[in-house]
VMD Tcl script that builds the backbone (N, CA, C; Angstrom):
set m [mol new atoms 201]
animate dup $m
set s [atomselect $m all]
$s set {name element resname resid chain x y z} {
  {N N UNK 1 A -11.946 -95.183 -0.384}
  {CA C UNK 1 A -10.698 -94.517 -0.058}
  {C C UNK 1 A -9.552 -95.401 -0.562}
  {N N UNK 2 A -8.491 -94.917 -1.111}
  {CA C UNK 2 A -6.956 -95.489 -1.577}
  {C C UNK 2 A -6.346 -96.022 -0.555}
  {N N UNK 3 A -5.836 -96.864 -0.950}
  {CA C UNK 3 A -4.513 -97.348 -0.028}
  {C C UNK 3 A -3.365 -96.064 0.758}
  {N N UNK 4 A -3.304 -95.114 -0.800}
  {CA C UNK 4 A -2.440 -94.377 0.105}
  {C C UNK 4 A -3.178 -92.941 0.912}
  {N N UNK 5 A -4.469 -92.523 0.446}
  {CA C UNK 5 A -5.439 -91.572 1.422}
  {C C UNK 5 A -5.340 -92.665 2.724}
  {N N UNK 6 A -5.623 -94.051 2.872}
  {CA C UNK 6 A -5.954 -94.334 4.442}
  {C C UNK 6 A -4.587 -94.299 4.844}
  {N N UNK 7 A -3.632 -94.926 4.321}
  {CA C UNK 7 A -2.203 -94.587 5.228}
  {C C UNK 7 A -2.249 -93.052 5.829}
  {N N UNK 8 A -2.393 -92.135 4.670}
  {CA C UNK 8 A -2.381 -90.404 5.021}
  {C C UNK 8 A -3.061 -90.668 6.294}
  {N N UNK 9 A -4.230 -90.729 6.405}
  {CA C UNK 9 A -5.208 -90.662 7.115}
  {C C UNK 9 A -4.743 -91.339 8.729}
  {N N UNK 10 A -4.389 -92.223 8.741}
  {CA C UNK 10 A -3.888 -93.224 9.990}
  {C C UNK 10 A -3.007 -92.467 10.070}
  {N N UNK 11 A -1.781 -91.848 9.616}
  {CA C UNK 11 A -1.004 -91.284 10.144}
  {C C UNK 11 A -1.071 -89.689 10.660}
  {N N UNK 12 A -2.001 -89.067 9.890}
  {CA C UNK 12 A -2.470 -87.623 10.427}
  {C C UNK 12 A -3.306 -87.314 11.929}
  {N N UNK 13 A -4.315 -88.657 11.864}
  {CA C UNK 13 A -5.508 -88.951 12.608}
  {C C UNK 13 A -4.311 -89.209 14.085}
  {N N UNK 14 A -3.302 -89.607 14.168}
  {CA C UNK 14 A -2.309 -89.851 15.440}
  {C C UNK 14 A -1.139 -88.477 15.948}
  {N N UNK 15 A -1.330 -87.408 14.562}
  {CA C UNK 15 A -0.285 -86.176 14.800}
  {C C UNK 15 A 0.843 -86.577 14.478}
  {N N UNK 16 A 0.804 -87.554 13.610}
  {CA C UNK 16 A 2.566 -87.571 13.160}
  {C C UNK 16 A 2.653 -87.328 11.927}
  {N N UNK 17 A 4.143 -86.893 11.521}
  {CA C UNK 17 A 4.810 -86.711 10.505}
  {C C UNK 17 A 5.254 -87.606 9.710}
  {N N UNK 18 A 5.312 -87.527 8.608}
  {CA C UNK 18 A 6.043 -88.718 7.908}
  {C C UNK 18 A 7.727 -89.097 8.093}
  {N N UNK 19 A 8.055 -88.011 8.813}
  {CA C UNK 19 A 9.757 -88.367 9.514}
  {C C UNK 19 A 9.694 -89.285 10.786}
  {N N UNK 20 A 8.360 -89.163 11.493}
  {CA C UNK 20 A 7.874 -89.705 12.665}
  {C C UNK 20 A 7.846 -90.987 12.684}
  {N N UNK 21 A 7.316 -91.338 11.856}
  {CA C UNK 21 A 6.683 -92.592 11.218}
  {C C UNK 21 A 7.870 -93.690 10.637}
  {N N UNK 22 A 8.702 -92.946 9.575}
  {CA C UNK 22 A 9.883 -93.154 8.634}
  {C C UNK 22 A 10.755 -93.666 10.053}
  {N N UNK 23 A 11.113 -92.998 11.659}
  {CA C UNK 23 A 11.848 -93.441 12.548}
  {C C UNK 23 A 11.436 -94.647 13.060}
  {N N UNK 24 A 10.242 -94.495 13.414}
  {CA C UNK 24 A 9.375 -95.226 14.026}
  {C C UNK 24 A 8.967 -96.728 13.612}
  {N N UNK 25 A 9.469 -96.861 12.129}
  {CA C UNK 25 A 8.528 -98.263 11.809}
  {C C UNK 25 A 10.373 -98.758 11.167}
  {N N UNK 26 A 11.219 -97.380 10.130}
  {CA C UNK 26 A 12.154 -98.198 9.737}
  {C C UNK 26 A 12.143 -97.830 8.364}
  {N N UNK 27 A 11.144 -97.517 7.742}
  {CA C UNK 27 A 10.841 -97.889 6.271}
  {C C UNK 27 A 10.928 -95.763 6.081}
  {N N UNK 28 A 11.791 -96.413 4.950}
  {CA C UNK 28 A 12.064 -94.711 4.624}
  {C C UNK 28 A 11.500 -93.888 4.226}
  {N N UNK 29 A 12.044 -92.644 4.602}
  {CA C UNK 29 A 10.898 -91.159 4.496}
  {C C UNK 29 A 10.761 -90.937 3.090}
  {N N UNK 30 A 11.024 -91.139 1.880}
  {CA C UNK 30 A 10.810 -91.337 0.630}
  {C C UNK 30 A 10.074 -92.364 0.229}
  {N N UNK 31 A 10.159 -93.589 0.662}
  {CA C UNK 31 A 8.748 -94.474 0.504}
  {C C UNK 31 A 7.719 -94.144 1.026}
  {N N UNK 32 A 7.762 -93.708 2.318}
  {CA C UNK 32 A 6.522 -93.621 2.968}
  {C C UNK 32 A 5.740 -92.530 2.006}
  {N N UNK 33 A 6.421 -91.254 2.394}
  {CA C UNK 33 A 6.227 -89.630 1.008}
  {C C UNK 33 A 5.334 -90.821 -0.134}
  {N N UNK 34 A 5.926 -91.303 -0.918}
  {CA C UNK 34 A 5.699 -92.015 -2.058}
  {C C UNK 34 A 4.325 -93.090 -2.181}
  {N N UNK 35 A 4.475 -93.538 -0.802}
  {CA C UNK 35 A 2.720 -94.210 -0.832}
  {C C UNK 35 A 1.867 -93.389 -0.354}
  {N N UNK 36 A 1.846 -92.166 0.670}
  {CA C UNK 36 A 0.818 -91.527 0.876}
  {C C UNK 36 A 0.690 -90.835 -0.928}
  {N N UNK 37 A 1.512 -90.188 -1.435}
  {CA C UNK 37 A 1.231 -89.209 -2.587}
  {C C UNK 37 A 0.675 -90.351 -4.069}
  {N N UNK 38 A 1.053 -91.789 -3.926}
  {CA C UNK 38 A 0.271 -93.254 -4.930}
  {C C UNK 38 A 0.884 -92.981 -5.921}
  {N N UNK 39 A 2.331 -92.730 -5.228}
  {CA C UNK 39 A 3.486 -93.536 -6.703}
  {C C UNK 39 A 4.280 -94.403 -6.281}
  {N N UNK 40 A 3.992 -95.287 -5.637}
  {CA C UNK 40 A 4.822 -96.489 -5.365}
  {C C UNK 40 A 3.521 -97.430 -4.516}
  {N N UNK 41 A 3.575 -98.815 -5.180}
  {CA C UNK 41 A 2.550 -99.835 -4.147}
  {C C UNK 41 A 3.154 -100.430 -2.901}
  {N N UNK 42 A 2.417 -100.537 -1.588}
  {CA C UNK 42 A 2.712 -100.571 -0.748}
  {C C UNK 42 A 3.027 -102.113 -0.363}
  {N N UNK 43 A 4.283 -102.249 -0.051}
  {CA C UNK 43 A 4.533 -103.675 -0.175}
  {C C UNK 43 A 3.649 -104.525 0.957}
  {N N UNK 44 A 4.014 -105.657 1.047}
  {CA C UNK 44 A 3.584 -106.091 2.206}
  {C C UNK 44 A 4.108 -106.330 3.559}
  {N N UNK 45 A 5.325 -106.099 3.376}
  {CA C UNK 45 A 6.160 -106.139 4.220}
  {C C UNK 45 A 6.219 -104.711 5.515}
  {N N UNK 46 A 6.145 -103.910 4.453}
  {CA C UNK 46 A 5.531 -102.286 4.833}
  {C C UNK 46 A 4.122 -102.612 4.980}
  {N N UNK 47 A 2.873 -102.689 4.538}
  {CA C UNK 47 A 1.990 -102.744 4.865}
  {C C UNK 47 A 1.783 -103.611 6.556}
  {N N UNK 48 A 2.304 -104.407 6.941}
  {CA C UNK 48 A 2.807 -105.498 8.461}
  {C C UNK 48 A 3.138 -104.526 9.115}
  {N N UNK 49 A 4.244 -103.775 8.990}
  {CA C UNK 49 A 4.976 -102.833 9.816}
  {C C UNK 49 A 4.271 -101.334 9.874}
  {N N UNK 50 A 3.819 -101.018 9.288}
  {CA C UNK 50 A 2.411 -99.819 9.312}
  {C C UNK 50 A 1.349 -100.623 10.346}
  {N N UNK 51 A 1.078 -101.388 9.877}
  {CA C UNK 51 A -0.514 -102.093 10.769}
  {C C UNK 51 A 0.010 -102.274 11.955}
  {N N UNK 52 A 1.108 -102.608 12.200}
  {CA C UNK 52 A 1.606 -102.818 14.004}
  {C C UNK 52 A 1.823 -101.576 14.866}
  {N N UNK 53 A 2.334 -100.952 13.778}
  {CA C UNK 53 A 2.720 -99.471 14.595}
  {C C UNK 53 A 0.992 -98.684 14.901}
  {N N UNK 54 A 0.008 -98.833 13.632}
  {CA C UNK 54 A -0.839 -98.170 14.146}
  {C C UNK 54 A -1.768 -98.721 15.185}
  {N N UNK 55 A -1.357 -100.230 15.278}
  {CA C UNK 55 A -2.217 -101.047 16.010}
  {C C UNK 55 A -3.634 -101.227 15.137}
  {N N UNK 56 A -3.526 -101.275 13.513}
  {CA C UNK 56 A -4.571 -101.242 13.101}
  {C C UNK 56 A -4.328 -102.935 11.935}
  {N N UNK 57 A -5.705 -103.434 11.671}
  {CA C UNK 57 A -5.642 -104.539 10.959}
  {C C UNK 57 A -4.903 -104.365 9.444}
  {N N UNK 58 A -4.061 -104.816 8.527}
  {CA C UNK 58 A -3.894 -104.402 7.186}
  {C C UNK 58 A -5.170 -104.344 6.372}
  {N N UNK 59 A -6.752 -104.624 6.718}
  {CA C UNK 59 A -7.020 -104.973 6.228}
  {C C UNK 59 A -7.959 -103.127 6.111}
  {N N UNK 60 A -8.069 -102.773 7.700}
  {CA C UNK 60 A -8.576 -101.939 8.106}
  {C C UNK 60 A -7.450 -100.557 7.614}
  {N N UNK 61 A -6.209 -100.720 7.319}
  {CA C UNK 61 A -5.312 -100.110 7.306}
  {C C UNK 61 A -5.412 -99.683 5.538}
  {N N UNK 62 A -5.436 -100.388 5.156}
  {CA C UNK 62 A -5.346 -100.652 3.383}
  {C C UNK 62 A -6.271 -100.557 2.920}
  {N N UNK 63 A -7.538 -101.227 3.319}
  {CA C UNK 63 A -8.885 -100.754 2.649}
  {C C UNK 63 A -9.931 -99.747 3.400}
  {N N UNK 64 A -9.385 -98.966 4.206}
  {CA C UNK 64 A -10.354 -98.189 5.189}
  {C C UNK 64 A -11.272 -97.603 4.274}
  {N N UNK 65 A -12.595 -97.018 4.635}
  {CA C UNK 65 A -13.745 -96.641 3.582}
  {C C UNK 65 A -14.374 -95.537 4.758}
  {N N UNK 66 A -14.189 -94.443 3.842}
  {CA C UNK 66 A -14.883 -93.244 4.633}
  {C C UNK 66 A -16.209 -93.432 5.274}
  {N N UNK 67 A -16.486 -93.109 6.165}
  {CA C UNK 67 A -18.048 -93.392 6.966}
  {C C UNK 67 A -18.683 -91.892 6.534}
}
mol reanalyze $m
mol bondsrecalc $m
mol representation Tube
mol addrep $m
């Protein structure tokens, strides 16, 4: 799975929106749009602030692998 399918994924899997999210962490609704759809790389700075909000590891967050 992509970096930006597991973001999709972490964020669908909780019922939120990408406006939800965009309030919620800080990082704007055009970046966020932009890494779920994998035209922009996900910084790391954003990648920190995604992993806290989902309560998930970056590592688990960024490299998740379909079961």
């Amino acid at each position: 799975m992509s970096v930006n399918s597991s973001i999709r994924e972490a964020r669908i899997s909780k019922g939120l929106t990408i406006k939800e999210v965009s309030e919620a962490t800080g990082i704007p609704f055009r970046t966020l749009q932009n890494y779920e759809l994998g035209l922009r790389e996900l910084s790391l700075e954003n990648a920190y602030k995604l992993s806290k909000f989902y309560k998930l590891s970056i590592e688990r967050l960024c490299f998740a692998k379909k079961q």
